[in-house]
C-alpha positions as CSV (number, residue, x, y, z in Angstrom):
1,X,32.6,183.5,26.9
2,X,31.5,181.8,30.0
3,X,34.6,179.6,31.6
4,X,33.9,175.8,30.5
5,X,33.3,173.2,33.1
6,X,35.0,169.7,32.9
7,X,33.4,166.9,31.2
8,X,32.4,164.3,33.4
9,X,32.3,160.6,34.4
10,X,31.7,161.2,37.7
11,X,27.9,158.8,37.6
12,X,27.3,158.9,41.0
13,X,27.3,162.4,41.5
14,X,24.8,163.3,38.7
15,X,22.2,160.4,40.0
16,X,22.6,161.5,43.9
17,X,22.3,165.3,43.1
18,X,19.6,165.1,40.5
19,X,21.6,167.0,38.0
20,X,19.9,167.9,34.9
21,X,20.8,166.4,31.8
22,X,20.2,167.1,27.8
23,X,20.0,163.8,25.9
24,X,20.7,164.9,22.2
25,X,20.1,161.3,21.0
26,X,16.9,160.8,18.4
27,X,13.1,160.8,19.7
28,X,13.3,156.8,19.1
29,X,16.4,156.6,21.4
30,X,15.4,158.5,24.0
31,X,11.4,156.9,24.4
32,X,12.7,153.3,24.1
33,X,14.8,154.4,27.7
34,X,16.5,157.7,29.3
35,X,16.9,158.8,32.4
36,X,14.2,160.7,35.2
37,X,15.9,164.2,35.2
38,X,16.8,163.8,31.6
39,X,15.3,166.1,28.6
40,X,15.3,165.2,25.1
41,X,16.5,167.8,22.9
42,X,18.1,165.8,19.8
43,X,20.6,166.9,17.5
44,X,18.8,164.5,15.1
45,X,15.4,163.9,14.2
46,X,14.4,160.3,13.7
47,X,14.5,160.7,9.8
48,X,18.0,161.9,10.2
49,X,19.7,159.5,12.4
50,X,17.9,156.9,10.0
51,X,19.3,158.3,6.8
52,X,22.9,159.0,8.8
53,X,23.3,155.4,9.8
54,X,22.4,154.2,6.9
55,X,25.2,156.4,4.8
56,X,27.3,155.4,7.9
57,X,27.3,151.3,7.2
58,X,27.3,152.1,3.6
59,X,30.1,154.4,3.5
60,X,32.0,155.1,6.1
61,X,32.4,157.3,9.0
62,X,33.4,160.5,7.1
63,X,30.9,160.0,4.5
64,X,28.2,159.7,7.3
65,X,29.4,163.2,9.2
66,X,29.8,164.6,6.0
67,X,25.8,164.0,5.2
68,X,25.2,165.3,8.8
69,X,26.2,168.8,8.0
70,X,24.7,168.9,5.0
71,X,21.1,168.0,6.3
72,X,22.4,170.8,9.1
73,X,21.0,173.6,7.4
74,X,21.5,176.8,8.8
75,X,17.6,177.1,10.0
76,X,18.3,173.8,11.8
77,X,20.9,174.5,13.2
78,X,19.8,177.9,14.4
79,X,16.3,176.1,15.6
80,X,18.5,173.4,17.8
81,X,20.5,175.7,19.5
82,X,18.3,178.1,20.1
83,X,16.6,175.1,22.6
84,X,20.1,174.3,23.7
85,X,20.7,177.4,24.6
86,X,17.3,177.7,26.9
87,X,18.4,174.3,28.2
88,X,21.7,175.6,29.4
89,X,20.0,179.0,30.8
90,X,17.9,177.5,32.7
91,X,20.4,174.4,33.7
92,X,23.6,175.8,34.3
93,X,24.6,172.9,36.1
94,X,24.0,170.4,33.7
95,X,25.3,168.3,31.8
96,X,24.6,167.0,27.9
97,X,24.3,163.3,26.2
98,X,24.3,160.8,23.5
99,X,25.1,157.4,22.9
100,X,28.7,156.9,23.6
101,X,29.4,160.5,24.3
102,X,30.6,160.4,20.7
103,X,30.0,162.6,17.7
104,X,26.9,163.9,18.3
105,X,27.7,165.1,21.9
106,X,30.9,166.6,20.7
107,X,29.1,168.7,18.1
108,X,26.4,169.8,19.9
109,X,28.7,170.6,22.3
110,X,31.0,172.6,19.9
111,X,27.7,174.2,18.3
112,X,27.1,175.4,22.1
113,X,30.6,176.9,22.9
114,X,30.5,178.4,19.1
115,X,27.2,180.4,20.2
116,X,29.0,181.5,23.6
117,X,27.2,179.0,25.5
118,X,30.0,176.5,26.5
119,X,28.5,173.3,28.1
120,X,30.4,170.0,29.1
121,X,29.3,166.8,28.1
122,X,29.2,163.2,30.3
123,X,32.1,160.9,28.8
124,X,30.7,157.6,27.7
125,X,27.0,158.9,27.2
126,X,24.0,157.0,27.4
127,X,25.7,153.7,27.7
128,X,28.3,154.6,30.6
129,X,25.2,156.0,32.6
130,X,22.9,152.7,31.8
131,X,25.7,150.5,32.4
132,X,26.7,152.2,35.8
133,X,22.5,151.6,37.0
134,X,22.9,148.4,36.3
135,X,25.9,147.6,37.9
136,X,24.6,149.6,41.0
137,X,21.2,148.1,41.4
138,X,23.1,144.7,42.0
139,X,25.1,146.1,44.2
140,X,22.6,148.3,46.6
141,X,20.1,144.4,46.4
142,X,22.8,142.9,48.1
143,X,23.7,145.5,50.6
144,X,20.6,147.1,51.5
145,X,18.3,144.6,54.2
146,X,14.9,144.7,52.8
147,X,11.8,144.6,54.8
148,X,8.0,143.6,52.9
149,X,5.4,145.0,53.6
150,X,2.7,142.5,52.9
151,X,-1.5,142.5,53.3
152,X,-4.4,141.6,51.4
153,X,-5.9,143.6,48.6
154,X,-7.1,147.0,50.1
155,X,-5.8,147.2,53.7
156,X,-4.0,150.2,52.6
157,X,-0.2,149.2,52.2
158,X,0.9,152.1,49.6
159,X,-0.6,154.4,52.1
160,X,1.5,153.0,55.2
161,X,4.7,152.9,52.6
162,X,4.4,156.3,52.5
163,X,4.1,157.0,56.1
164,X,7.4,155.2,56.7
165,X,10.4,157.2,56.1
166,X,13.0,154.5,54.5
167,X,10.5,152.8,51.9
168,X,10.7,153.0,48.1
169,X,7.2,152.8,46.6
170,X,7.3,150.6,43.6
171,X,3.8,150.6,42.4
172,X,4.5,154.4,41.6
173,X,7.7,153.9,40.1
174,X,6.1,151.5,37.7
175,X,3.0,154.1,37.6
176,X,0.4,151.0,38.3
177,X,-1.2,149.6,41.2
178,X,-0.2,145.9,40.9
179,X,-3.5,144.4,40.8
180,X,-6.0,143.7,37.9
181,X,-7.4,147.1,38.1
182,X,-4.3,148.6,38.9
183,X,-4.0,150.8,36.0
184,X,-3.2,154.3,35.9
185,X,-3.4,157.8,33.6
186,X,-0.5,158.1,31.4
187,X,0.6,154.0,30.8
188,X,3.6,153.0,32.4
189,X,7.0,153.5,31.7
190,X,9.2,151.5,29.5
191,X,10.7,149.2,31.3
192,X,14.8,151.1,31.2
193,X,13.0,153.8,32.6
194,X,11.6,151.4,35.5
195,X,15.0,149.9,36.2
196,X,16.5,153.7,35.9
197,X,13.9,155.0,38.4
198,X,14.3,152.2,40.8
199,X,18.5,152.3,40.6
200,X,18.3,156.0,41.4
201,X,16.3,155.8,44.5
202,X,18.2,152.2,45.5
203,X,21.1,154.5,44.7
204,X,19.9,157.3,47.1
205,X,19.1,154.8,50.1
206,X,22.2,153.3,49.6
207,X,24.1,156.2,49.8
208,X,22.0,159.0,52.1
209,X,20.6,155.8,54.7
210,X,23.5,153.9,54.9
211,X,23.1,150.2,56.5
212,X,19.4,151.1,57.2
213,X,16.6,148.6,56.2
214,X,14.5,149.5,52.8
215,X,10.4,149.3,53.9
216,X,8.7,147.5,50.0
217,X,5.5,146.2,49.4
218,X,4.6,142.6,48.4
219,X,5.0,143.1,44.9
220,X,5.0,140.0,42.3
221,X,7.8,139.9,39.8
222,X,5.7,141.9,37.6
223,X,4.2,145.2,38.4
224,X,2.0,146.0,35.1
225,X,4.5,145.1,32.5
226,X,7.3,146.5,34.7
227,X,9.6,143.8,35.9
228,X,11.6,143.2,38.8
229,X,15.0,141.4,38.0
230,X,15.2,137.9,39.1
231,X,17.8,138.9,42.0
232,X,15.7,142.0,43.2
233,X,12.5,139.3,43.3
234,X,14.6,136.7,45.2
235,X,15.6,139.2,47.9
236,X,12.4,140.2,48.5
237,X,11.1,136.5,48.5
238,X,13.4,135.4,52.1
239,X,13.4,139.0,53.5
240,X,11.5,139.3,56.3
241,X,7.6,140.3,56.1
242,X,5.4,142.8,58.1
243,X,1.6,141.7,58.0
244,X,-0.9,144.5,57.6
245,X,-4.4,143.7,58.3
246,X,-7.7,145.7,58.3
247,X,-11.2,144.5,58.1
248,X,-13.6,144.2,54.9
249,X,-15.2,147.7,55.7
250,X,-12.2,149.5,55.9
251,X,-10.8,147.8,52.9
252,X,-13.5,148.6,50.7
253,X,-13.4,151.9,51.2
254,X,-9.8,152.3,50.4
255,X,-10.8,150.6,47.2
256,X,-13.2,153.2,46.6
257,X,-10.8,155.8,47.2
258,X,-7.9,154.2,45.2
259,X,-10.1,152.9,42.3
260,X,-12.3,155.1,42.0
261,X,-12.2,158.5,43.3
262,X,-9.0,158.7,42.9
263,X,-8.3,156.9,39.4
264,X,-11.6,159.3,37.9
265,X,-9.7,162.3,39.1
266,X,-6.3,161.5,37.1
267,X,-8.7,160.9,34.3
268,X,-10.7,164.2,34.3
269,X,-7.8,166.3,35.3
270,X,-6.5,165.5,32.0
271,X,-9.4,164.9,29.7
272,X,-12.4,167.0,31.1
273,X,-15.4,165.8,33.3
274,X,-17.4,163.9,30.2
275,X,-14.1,162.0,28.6
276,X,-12.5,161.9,31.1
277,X,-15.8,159.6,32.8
278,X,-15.2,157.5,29.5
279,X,-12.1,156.8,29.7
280,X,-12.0,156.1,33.6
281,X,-15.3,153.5,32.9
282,X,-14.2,151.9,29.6
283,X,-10.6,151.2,32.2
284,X,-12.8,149.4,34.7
285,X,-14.7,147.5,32.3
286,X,-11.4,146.1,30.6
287,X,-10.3,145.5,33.7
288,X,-12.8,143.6,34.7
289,X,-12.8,141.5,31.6
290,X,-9.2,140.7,31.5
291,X,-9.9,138.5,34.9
292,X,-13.1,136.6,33.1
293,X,-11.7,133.7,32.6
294,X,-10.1,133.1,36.0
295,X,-13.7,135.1,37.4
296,X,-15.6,131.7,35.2
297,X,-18.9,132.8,33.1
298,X,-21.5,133.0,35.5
299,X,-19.2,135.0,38.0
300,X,-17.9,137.5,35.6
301,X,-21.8,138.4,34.2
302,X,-22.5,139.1,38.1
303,X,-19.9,141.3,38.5
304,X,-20.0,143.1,35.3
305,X,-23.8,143.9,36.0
306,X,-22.9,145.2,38.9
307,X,-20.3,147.1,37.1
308,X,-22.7,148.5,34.5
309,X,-25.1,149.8,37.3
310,X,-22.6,151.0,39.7
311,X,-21.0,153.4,36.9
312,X,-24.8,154.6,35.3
313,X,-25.3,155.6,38.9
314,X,-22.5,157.2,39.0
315,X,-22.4,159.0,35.7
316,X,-26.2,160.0,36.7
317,X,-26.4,161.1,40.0
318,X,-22.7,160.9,40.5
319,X,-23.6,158.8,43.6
320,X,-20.2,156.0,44.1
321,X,-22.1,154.0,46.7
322,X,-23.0,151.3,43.8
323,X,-19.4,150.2,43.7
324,X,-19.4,148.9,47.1
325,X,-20.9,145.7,46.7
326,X,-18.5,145.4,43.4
327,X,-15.4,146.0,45.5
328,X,-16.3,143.7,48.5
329,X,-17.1,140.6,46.2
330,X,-13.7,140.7,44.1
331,X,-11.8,141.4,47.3
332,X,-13.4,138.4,49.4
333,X,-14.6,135.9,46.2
334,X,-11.3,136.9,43.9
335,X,-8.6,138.5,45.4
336,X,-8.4,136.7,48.9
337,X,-8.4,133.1,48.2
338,X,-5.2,133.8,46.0
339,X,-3.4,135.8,48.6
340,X,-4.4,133.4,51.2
341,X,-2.4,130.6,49.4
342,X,0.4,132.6,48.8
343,X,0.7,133.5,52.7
344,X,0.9,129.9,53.5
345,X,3.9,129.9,52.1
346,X,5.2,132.5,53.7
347,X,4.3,132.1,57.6
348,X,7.8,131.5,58.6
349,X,8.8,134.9,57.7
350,X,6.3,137.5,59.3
351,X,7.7,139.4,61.9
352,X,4.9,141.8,63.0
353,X,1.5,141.8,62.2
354,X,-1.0,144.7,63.0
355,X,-3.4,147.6,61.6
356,X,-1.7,150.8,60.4
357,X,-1.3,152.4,63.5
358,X,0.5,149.2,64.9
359,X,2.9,148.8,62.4
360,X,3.6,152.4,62.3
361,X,4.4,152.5,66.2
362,X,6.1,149.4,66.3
363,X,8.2,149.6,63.1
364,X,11.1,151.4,65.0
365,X,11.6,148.3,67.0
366,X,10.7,145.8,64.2
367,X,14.0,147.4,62.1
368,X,16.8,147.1,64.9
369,X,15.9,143.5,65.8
């Protein structure tokens, strides 16, 4: 038998060294919230953690371990730690879950070292690790300076995050786009695993880029249905801003990029070329109909004939050009005269202002004064 490494409660280490972990907690537990490197291998199928906790509150501890064996029938238990085991192979370095760091860590962890496959567990579970996120996302908002990057609809901001080596994207941690249209393949995550995600890699610049200022977009409170906490959103509401301008043309086409191109390929990569064009067209059309009432009636039957004809061109001849005039008219007639309004609010606090290129050149500077 392999020589067993400690247990641990050593938080930060896991989250700043990506370490692997095994969360034996139920399905249900581990999709309401878990962690990015985390797998879910339960010890206990929904049914069972149901049935469990209910003998549990009716009966007692001992009564409630003493059902767990018993539904632990030898082809169950051979089938979990078989998966363990693969885990654990493939992990060494790991480290395993559940709620508290309680029972069911201590017997998966007993089932493991019984099969020659010792494995150490993370004291406290689920709720230390949770607890320590939240604790540490407060504490990197108030020591990490923020800088915002801030620009109207389609002048490219994401892509200028990205070419600045201290930023933390957002919009892809919340898997959305942040506008009306700003929804992606694959939904976006609950929001534990959004305040997880965004801990981790406040966590990382905290820690790696001590002192240095954190590059964010303009985001609103909300993201999708991923919020921001109320501290996080009042940082970034007095920190300093970093104006990125580009003219209509350009804008438009990085529309058609994002929202288009881009968006149909997540959609066929997954579903195929036909459903996948469904799927990607029945997205813009909700889209486009979850903004009618601010759009008004005469507006929104404008633009959704436009709509209609831009994607029949494009499921036809697979010509994209039909969007254009789509894109242009909710940037200027839509999305403008709302970010205008919000800028005047915010004048005293831009910086810089500049195309890509200008930002990307200056930023340097823009940091250390």
């Amino acid at each position: 038998m392999t020589q067993q490494r400690p247990d641990t409660h050593d938080y930060l280490a896991l989250f700043l060294n990506d370490v692997p972990l095994m969360d034996v907690r139920a399905p249900v537990e581990f999709n309401k919230g878990s962690f990015p490197l985390a797998t879910s291998l339960p010890i206990l199928d929904d049914y069972q953690r149901e049935v469990i906790g209910t003998e549990y509150r009716q009966r007692g501890q001992d009564a409630a371990v003493a059902l767990g064996y018993q539904l632990a029938t030898d082809d169950v238990r051979d089938e979990r730690v078989t998966h363990w085991q693969q885990f654990v192979q493939k992990h060494p370095e790991g480290y395993l879950f559940c709620f508290r760091g309680g029972q069911r860590s201590h017997i998966t962890q007993s089932w493991l070292a019984e099969s020659g496959s010792p494995y150490p567990l993370i004291k406290g579970g689920y709720k230390a690790l949770r607890r320590f996120l939240i604790d540490e996302l407060e504490k990197s908002v108030e020591d990490i300076p923020f800088m915002i990057l801030s620009g109207k609809t389609g002048t490219g901001k994401t892509r200028l995050i990205y070419d600045i080596e201290d930023s933390i994207d957002l919009e892809d941690l919340a898997n959305h786009r942040g506008s009306s249209f700003g929804r992606r393949y694959g939904g976006q995550p609950t929001q534990i695993d959004f305040e997880n995600r965004l801990s981790i890699a406040m966590l990382k610049h905290r820690h790696f880029k001590p002192g240095r200022a954190l590059l964010l977009e303009d985001e609103s409170k909300l993201i999708g249905r991923c919020s921001l906490s109320q501290v996080f959103n009042n940082k970034m509401q007095k920190s300093s801003i970093i104006l990125l301008e580009a003219s209509i043309e350009e804008r438009v086409e990085i529309g058609l990029q994002e929202y288009v191109s881009n968006n149909l390929a997540e959609y066929q990569n997954v579903y195929g070329k036909e459903e996948g064009f469904a799927r990607f067209s029945e997205g813009l059309t909700d889209s486009l109909c979850r903004i009618r009432r601010r759009l008004g009636g005469a507006r929104y039957q404008e633009l959704g004939e436009l709509l209609s004809s831009a994607l029949q061109q494009h499921e036809v001849h697979g010509v994209i050009d039909g969007y254009r005039p789509l894109i242009e008219q909710l940037l200027v007639g839509y999305y403008d005269p709302m970010y205008e309004y919000q800028l005047e609010q915010k004048q005293e606090r831009i910086l810089f202002r500049g195309n890509r290129d200008e930002i990307r050149n200056n930023y340097p500077e823009l940091v250390l004064n």
